[in-house]
N, CA, C and O atoms as a GROMACS GRO file, in nm:
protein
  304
    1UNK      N    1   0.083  -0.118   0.000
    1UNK     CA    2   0.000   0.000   0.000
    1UNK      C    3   0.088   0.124   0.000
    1UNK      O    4   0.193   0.122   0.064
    2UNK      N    5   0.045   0.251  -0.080
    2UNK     CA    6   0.114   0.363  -0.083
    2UNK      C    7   0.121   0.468   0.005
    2UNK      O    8   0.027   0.548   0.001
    3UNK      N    9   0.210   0.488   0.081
    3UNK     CA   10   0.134   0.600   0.152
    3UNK      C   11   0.079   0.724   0.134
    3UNK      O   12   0.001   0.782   0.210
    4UNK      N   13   0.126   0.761   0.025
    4UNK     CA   14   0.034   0.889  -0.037
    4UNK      C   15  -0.150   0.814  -0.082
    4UNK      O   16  -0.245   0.888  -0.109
    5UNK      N   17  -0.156   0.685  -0.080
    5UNK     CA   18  -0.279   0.657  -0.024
    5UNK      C   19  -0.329   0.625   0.080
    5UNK      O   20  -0.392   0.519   0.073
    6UNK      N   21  -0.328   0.675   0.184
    6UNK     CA   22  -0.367   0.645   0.296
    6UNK      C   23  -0.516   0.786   0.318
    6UNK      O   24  -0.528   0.899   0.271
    7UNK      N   25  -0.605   0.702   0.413
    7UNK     CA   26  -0.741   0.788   0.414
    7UNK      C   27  -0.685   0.860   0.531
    7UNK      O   28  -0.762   0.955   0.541
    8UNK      N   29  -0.595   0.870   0.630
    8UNK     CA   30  -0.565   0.940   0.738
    8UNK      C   31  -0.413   1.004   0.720
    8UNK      O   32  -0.310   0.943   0.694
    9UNK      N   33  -0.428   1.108   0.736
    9UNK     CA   34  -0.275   1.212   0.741
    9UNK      C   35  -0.198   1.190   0.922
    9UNK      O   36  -0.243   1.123   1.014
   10UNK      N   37  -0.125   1.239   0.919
   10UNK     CA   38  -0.028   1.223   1.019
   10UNK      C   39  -0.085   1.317   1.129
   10UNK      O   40  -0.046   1.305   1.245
   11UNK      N   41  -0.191   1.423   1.089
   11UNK     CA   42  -0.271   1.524   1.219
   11UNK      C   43  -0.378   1.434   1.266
   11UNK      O   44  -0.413   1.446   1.383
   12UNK      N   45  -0.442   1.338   1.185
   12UNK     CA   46  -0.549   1.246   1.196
   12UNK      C   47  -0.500   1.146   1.322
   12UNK      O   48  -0.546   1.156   1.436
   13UNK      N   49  -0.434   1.082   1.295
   13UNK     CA   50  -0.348   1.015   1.392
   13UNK      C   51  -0.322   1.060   1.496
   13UNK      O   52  -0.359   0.999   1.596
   14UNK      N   53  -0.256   1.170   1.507
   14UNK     CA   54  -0.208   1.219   1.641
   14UNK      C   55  -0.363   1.244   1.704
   14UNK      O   56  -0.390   1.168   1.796
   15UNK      N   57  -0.456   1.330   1.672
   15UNK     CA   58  -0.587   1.365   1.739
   15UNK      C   59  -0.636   1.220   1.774
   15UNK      O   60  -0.673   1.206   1.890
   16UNK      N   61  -0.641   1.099   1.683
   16UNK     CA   62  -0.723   1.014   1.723
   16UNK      C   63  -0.634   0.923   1.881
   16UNK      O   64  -0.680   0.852   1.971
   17UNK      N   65  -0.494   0.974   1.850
   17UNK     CA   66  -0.429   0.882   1.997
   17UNK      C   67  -0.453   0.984   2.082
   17UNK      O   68  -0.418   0.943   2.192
   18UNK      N   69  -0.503   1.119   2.093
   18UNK     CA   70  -0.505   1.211   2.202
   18UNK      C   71  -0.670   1.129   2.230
   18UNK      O   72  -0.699   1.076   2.338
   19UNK      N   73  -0.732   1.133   2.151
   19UNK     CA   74  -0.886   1.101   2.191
   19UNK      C   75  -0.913   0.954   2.267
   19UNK      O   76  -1.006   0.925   2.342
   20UNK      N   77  -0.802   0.871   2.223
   20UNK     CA   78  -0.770   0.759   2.292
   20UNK      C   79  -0.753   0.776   2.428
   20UNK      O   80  -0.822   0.730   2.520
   21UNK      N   81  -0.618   0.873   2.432
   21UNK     CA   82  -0.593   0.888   2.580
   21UNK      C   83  -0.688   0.964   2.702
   21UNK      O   84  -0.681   0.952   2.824
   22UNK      N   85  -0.783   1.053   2.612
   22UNK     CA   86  -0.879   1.092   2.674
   22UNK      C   87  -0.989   1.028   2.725
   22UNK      O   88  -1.046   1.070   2.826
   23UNK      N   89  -1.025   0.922   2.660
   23UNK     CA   90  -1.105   0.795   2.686
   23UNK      C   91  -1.072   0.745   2.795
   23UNK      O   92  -1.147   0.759   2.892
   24UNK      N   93  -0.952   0.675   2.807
   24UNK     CA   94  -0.855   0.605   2.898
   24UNK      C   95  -0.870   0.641   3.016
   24UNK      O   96  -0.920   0.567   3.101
   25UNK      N   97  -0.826   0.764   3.041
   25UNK     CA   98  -0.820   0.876   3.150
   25UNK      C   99  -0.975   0.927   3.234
   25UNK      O  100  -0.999   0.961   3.350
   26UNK      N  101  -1.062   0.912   3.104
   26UNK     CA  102  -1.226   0.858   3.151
   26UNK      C  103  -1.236   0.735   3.265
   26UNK      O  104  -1.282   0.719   3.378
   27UNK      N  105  -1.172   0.666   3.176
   27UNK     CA  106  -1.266   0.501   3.239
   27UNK      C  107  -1.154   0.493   3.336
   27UNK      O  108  -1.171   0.409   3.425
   28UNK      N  109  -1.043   0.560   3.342
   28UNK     CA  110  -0.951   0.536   3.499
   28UNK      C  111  -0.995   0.624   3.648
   28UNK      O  112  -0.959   0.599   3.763
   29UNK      N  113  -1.088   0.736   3.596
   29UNK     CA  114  -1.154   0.833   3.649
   29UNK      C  115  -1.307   0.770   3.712
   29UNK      O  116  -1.374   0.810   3.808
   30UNK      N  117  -1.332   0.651   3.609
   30UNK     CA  118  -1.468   0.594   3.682
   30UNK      C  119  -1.407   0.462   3.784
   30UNK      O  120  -1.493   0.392   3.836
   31UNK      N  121  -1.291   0.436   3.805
   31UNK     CA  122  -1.299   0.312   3.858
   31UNK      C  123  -1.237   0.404   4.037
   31UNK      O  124  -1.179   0.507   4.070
   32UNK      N  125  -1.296   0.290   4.100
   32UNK     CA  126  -1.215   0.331   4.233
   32UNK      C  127  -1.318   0.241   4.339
   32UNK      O  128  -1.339   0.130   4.290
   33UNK      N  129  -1.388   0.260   4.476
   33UNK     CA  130  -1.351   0.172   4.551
   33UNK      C  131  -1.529   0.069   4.515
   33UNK      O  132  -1.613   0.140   4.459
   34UNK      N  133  -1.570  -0.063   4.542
   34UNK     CA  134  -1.633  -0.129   4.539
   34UNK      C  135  -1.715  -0.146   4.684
   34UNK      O  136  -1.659  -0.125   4.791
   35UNK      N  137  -1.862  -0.190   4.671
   35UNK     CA  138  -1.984  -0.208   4.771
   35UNK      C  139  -1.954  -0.392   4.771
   35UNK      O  140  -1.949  -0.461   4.670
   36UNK      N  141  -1.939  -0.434   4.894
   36UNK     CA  142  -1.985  -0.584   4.854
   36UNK      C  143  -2.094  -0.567   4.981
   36UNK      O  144  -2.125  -0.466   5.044
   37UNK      N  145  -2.143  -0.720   4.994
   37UNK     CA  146  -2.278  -0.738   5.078
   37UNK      C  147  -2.221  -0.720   5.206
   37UNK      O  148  -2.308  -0.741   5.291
   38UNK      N  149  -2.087  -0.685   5.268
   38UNK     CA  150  -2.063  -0.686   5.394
   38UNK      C  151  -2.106  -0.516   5.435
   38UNK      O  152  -2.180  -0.476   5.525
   39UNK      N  153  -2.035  -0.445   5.342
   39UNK     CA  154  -1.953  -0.317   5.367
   39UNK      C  155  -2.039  -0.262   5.242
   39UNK      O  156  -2.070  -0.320   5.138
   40UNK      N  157  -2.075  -0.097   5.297
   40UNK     CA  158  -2.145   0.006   5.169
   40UNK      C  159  -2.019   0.090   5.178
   40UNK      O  160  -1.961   0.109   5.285
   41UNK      N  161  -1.988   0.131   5.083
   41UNK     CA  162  -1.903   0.200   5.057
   41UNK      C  163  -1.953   0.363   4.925
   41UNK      O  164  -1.958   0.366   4.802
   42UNK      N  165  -1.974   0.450   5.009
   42UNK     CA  166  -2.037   0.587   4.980
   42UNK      C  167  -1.962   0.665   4.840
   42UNK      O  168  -2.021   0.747   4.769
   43UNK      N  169  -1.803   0.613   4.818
   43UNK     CA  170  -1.754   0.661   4.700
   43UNK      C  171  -1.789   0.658   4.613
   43UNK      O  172  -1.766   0.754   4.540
   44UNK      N  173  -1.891   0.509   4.544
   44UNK     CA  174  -1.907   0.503   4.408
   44UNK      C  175  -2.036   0.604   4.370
   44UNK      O  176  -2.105   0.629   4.272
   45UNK      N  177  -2.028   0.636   4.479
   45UNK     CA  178  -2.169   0.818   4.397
   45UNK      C  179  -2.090   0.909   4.428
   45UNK      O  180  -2.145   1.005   4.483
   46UNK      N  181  -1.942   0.919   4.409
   46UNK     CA  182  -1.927   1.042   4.432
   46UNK      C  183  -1.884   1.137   4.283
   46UNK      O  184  -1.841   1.073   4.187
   47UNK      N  185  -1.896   1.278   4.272
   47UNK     CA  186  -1.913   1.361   4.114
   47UNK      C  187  -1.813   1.355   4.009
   47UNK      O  188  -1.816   1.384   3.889
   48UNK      N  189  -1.698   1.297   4.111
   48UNK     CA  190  -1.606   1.249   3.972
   48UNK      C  191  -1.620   1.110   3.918
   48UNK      O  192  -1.543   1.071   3.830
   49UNK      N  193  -1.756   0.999   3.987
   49UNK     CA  194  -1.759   0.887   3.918
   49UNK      C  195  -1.875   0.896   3.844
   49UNK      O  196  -1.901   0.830   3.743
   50UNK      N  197  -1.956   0.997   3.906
   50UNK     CA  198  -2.097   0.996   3.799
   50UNK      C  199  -2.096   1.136   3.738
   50UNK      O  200  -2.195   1.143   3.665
   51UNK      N  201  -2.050   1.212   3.737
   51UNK     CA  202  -2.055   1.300   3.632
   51UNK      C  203  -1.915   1.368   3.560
   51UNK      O  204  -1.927   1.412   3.446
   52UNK      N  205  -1.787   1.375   3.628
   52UNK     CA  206  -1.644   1.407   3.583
   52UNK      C  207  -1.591   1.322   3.488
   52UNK      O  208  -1.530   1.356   3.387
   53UNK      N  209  -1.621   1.186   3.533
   53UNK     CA  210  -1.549   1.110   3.423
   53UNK      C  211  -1.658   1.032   3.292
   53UNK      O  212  -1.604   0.952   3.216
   54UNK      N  213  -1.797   1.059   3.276
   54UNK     CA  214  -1.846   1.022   3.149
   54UNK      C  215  -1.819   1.138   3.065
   54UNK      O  216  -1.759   1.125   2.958
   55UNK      N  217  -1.872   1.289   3.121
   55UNK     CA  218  -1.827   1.391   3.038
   55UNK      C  219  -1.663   1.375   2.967
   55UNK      O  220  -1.644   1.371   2.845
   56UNK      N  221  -1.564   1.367   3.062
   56UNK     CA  222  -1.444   1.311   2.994
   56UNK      C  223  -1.427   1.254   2.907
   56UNK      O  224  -1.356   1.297   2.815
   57UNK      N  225  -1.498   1.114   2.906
   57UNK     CA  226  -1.517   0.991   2.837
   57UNK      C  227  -1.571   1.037   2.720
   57UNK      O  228  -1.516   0.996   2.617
   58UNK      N  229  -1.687   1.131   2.705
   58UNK     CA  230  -1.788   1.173   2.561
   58UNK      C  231  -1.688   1.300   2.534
   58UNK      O  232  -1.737   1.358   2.437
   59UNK      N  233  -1.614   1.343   2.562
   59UNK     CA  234  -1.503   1.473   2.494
   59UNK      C  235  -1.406   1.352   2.427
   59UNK      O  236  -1.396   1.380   2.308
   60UNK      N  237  -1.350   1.258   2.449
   60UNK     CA  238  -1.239   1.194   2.406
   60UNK      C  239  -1.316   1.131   2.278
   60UNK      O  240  -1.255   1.136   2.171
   61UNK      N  241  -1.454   1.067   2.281
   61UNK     CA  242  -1.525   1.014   2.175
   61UNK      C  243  -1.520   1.092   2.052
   61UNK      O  244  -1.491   1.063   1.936
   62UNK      N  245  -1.565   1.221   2.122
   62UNK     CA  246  -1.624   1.344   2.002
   62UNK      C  247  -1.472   1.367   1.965
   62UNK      O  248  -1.456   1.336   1.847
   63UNK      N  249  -1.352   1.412   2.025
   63UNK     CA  250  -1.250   1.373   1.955
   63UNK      C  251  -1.226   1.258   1.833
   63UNK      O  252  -1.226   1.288   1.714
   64UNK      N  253  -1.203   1.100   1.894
   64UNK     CA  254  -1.180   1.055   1.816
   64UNK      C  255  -1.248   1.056   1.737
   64UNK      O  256  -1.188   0.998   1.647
   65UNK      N  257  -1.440   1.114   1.667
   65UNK     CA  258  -1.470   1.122   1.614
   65UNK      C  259  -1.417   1.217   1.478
   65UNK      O  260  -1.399   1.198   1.358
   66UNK      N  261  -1.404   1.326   1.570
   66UNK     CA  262  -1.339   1.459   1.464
   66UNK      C  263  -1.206   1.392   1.394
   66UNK      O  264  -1.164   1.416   1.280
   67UNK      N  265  -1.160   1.319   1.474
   67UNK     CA  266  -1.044   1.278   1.389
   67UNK      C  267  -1.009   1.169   1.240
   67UNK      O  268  -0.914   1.133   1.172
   68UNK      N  269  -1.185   1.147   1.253
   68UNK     CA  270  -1.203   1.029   1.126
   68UNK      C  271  -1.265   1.133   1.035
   68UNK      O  272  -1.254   1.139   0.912
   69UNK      N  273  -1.348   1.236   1.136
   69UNK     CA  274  -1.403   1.327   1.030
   69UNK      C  275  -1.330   1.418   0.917
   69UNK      O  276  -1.377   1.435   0.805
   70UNK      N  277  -1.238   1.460   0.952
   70UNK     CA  278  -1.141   1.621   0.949
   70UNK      C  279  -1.054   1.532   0.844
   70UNK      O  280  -0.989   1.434   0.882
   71UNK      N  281  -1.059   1.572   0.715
   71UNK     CA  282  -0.979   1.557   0.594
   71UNK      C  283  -0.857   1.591   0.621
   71UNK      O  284  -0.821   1.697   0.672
   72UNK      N  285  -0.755   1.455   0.568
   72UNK     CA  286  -0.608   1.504   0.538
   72UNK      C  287  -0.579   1.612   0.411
   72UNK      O  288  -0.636   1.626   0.303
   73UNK      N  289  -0.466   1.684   0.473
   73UNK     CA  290  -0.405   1.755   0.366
   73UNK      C  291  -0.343   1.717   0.268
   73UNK      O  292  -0.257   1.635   0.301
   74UNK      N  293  -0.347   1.742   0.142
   74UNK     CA  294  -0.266   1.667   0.052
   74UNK      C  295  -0.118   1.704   0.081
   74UNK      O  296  -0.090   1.804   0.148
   75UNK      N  297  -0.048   1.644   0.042
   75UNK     CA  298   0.114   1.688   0.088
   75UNK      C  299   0.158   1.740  -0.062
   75UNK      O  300   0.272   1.784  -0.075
   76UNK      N  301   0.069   1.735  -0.179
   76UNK     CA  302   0.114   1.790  -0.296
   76UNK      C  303   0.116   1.923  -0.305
   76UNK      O  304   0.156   1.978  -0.407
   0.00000   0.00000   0.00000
């Protein structure tokens, strides 16, 4: 394959691994401590698990979205 055929330019790429890492940084933002049947544990409602880190999570999406969207430049 050529690389002057490729459907993604080298800005495409970089945005779609930033949108990656923004994802990532989401779902590391939702994890933290667990309820079992002994013990309640009050953290998993707290605003960075239900509302800080999906917003995160849907900015990194809409990223990697823009990044399939947003036309490469020709290098000609």
């Amino acid at each position: 394959m050529d690389k002057n055929n490729l459907a993604f330019g080298k800005l495409n790429f970089v945005i779609l691994a930033v949108g990656m890492v923004i994802v990532i940084l989401g779902f590391i933002l939702m994890s933290g401590g667990v309820s079992t049947e002994e013990s309640f544990n009050p953290a998993i409602f707290d605003a960075q698990r239900i509302k800080v880190a999906p917003i995160v999570c849907l900015i990194g999406f809409v990223t990697m979205i823009a990044a399939v969207i947003i036309k490469a430049k020709d290098s000609k």
